[in-house]
N, C-alpha and C positions, 0 to 999 in steps of 0.2 A: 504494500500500500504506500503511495504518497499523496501531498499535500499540492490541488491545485489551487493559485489564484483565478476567481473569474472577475476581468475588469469591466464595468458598465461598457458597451461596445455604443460605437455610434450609429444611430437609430437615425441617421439619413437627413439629408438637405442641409446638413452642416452644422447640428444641431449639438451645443458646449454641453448639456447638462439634461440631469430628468430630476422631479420629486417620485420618493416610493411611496408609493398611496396604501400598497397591501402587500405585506407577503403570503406566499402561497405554501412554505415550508417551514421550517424550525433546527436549530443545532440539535441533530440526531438522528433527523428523518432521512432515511433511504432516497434517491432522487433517479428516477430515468431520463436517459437522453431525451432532450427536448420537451421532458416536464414543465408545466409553468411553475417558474419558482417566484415570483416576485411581477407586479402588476405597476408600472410609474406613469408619472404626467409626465410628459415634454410640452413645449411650448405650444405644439401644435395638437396635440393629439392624447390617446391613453393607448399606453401599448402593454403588452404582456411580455414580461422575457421568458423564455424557453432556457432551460439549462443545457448548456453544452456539453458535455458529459453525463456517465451513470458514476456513481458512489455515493458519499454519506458528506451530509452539511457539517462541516465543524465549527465553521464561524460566519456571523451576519456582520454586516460591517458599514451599515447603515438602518438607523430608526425609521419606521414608519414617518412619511411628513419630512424626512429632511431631504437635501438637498444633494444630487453626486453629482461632479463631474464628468465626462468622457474619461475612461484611462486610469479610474478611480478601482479599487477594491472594492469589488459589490457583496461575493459570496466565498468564502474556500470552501473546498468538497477534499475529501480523501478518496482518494479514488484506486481502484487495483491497477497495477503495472504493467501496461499494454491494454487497458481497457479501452471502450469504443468512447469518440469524443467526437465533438464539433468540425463539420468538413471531413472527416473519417471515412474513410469507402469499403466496398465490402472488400475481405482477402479470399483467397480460393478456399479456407474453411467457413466461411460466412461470416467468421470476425470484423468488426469494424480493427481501423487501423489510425491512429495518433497521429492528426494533424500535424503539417510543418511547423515548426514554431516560426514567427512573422520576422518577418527580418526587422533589426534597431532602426530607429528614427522612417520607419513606414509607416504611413497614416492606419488606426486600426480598422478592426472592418466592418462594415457593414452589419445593422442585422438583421435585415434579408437576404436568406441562405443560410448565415452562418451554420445553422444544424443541420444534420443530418438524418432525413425522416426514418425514423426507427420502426422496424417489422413490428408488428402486433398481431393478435390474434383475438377473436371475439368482437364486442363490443365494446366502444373506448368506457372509462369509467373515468370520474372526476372528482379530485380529492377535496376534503372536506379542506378547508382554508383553517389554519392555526393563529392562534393571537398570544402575543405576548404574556399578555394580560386580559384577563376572560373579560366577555364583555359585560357592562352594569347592568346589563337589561335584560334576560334570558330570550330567545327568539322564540316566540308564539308557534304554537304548529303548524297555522298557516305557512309562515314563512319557509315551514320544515317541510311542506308536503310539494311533490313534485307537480311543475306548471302542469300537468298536463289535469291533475286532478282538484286544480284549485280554482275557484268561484270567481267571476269576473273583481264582483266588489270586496274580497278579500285578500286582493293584491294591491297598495297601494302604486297610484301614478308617480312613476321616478325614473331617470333616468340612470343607468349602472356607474355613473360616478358619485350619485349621490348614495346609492345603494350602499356603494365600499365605503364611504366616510358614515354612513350610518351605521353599517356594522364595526366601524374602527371603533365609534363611538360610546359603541352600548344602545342604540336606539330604535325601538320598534316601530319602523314604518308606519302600519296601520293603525299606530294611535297618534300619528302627526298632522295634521288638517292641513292640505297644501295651498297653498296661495298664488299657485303657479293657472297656466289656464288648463282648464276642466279640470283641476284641483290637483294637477298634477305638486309634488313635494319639488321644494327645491331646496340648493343647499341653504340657504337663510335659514328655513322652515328645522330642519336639522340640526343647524349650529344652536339657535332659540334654543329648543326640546332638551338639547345637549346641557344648556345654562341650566334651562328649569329644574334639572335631571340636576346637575351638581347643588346646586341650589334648595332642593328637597320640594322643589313643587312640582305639580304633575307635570309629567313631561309631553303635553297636547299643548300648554300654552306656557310664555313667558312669565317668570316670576314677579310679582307685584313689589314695586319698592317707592317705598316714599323720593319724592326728588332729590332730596337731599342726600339719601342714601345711591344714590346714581352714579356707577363711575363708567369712565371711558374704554370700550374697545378696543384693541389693533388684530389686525388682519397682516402676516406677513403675504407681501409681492412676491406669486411664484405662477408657475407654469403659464398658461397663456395670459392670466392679467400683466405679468411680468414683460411679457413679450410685445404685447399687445400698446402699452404704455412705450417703451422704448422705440418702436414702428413710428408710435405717432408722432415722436417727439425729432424723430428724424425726417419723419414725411414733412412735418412745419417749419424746422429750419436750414431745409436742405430744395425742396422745391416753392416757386413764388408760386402761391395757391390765388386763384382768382373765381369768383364763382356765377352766374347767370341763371336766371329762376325765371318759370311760364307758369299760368294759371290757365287750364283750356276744360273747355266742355269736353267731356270723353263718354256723353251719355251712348252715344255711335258703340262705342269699347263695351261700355256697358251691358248692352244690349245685346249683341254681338255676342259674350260672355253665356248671358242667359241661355240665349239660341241653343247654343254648344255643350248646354249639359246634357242633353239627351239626344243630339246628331251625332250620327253613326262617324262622321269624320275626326270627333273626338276623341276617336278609338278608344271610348270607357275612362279616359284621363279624364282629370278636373282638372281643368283649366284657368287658371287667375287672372287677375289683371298684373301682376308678376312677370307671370310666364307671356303675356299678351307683350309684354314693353321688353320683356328680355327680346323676345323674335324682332320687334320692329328695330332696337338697338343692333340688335346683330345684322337686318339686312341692310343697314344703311352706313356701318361702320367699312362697307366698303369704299362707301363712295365719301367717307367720311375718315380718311385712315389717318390723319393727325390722333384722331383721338384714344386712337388704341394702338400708338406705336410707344416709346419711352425713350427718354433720355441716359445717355450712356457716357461714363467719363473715362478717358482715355487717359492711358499709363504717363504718357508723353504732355498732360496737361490740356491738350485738347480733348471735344469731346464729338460726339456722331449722335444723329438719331435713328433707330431703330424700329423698321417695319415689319412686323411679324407676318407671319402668312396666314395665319388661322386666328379666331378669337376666343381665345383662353376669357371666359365671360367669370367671374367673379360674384359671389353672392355673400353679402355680410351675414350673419347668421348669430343672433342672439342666441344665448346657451347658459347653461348652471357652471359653466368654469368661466367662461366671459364671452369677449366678440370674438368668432372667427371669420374667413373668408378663403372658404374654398373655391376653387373652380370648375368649372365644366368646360375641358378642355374639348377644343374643334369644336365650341356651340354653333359657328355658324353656319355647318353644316346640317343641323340638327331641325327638321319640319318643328311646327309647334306642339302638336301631339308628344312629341318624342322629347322635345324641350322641356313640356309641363311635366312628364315622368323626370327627366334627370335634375330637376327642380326638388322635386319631391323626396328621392333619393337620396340629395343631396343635402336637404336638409335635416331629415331621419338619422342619416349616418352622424353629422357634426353636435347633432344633441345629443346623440349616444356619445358622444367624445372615440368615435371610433373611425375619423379620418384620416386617410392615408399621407401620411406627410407630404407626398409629391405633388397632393390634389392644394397645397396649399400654399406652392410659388408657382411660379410663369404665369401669374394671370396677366390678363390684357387690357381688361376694361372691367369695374364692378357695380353694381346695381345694390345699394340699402333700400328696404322698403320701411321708412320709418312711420308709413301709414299705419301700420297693423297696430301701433300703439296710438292710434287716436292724435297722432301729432299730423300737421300740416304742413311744414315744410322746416326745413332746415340745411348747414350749408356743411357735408361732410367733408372731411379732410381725406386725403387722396392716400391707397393705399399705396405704399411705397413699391417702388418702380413701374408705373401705372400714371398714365398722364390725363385721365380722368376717371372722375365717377359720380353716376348717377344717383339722386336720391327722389324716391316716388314719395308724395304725401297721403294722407286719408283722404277718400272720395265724398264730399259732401253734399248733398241734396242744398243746392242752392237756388235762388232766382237769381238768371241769367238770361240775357237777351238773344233770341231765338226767332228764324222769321221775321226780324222786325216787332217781335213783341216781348214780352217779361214774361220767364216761365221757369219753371224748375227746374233745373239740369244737373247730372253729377259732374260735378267742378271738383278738379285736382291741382295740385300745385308740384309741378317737378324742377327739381334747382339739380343743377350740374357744377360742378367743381374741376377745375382744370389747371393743369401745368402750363405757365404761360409760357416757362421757356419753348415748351414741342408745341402750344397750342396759341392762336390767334384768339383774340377776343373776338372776331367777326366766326373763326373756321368755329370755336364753340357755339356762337347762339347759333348759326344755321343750322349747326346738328340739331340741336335741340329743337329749334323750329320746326324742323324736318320730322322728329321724335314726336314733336307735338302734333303735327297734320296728319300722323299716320293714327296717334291714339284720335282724335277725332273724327277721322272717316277713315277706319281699317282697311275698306276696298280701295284704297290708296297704292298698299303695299305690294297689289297686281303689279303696279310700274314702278317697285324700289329696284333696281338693279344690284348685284353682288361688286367684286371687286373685279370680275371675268367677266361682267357685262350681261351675266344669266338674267331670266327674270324670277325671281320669288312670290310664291304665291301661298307661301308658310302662314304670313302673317294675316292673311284672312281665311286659313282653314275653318 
């Protein structure tokens, strides 16, 4: 038997560090190859590490919640002498065979791949998770019995990040009241329950304290608030940000919308006004390519700009760890149909905290929709390397002049944000003008042309 080191490896897109949120093992427990041993945040995402080798934990080398480096000590395993490990291939006895060791001062590696899928037999099983320290709250037998056998309204609405910080916790979901929407729990909801719970009051609501008895929180900056914060602070003092706002009747859009819940051309998708302004964005960025190329600084102190071939489209994404902004790479490729599906994917997977880091650079152009919160407009800061982005307001039932008369219409308000160094104050408001004539007569977008001169006919499916 010997002693390996396993160092937190790099989890892709260049990424310095992860928080461990859960371990999956304990100093003592047996481990198989590509076991999950340990569950972390990165700035972008919640990834599971798989163990690289089979043998026995002897030492942790990181607390739940704190912080590792790349190239950091994560786990030591003891492991037998020619045993099977990471990158290991079979030998002519069906043995695995002991990676190279990496050569000094090489970047380490990736980890996608790094393991090596290990034979099994049967059905997988899944090991119960260990804590430190047991949790304060014993878990309900709801919690205990398998999804397949448990009752819609005795699984609370949560997403599996809040999940693992409630079981890190000690805290029983189902008696947490969420305040998320459709009641879904979010991490706030948790942290409360968490206070109440040390505090000796029920743990459904926050403990009652006279004002004076009130002291102040902190919240350590980690994983993507962390990220997310640094982004912006470099997107403000590194591009001149300039912004331009439209107010138009999109009752046309509206309507349109209606039509398409139960026309077969919908192909069974539900359709938004989202996914409606994402198609018309994307068929007019051809003919609009300042706005989704980026500026780029060169080694030599000059700098180029940079016109991409496809629209890497960008979707901000509210979440219980914070903002993200993944993309949907070749959107402008994509009919509306097929757009309003990878919308929806798109934003299922980032609330899970389960996106793939890659889906979370190269974008090209991104769309907030800060309507969904009842807000009206507002003027977003530009995701960094991205020479614009779009922000949709809430749709109002207003009077608006119409025919020549006053009448009710749904009134939106879209503001664009843009890099002035790659963008024109005129080349912006035309797009957006342009953005704007298509949400107000959709059969517009019969005669948007692509950047190949096609015609598109997505944005009025």
């Amino acid at each position: 038997m010997s002693a390996r080191e396993f160092q937190l490896p790099d989890l892709g897109e260049g990424l310095t560090e992860s928080d461990v949120i859960a371990w999956h093992v304990g100093v003592g427990d047996a481990v198989a190859l590509n076991q999950v041993i340990a569950e972390v945040e990165t700035a972008k995402a919640l990834v599971e590490i798989p163990s690289p080798c089979a043998g026995v934990v002897t030492g942790l080398h990181a607390e739940e919640g704190q912080t590792v480096r790349v190239g950091e000590p994560l786990v030591t395993f003891d492991v037998a002498d020619g045993s099977g490990a990471a990158g290991g291939a079979g030998g002519a006895d069906g043995a695995d065979v002991e990676a190279p060791e990496p050569v000094p001062g090489s970047p380490a590696p990736t980890l996608v791949g790094y393991g090596a899928a290990p034979e099994r037999g049967g059905r997988p099983t899944r090991r119960p998770r260990r804590y430190a320290t047991p949790p304060a709250t014993p878990v309900r037998p709801a919690e205990a019995t398998p999804l397949a056998t448990v009752a819609p309204t005795d699984r609370a609405r949560a997403t599996p990040v809040v999940r693992t910080l409630a079981r890190r916790l000690g805290i029983d979901l189902t008696s947490v009241p969420g305040s998320g929407p459709r009641g879904q729990v979010t991490r706030d909801d948790v942290e409360v329950a968490a206070a109440a719970l040390a505090g000796g009051a029920p743990a459904g609501r926050a403990p009652t304290t006279d004002a004076a008895d009130a002291v102040e929180t902190r919240t350590p900056v980690r994983g993507v608030r962390k990220h997310t914060a640094a982004a912006m602070v470099a997107s403000a003092f590194t591009a001149p940000q300039a912004s331009v706002l439209l107010t138009l009747d999109a009752t046309a859009s509206t309507e349109l919308l209606e039509r398409l819940r139960s026309h077969p051309l919908a192909r069974g998708e539900r359709i938004t006004l989202l996914a409606l302004v994402a198609r018309a964005v994307c068929a007019l960025l051809g003919s609009h390519p300042a706005l989704a190329s980026r500026w780029s600084e060169l080694p030599d102190g000059s700098a180029e700009i940079v016109h991409p071939a496809h629209v890497n489209l960008g979707i901000a994404v509210a979440t219980d760890r914070g903002l993200v902004v993944p993309n949907i790479p070749s959107a402008d490729a994509l009919g509306l149909p097929e757009l309003a599906a990878a919308l929806t994917q798109l934003t299922r997977t980032a609330r899970d905290g389960r996106t793939a880091p890659e889906r979370l650079t190269g974008g090209t152009f991104t769309i907030t929709n800060v309507g969904v919160f009842g807000v009206d407009t507002g003027t977003p800061i530009l995701n960094p390397g991205e020479a614009a982005i779009l922000g949709i307001g809430a749709v109002r039932r207003r009077p608006w002049e119409h025919d020549g008369q006053v009448a009710l219409r749904d009134v939106v308000t879209l503001s664009l944000t843009f890099d002035h160094r790659v963008v024109d104050g005129e080349q912006a408001a035309r797009f957006l003008a342009d953005v704007g004539a298509v949400l107000g007569d959709p059969a517009l977008a019969v005669v948007v042309g692509s950047a190949t001169g096609t015609v598109s006919t997505g944005g009025a499916a």
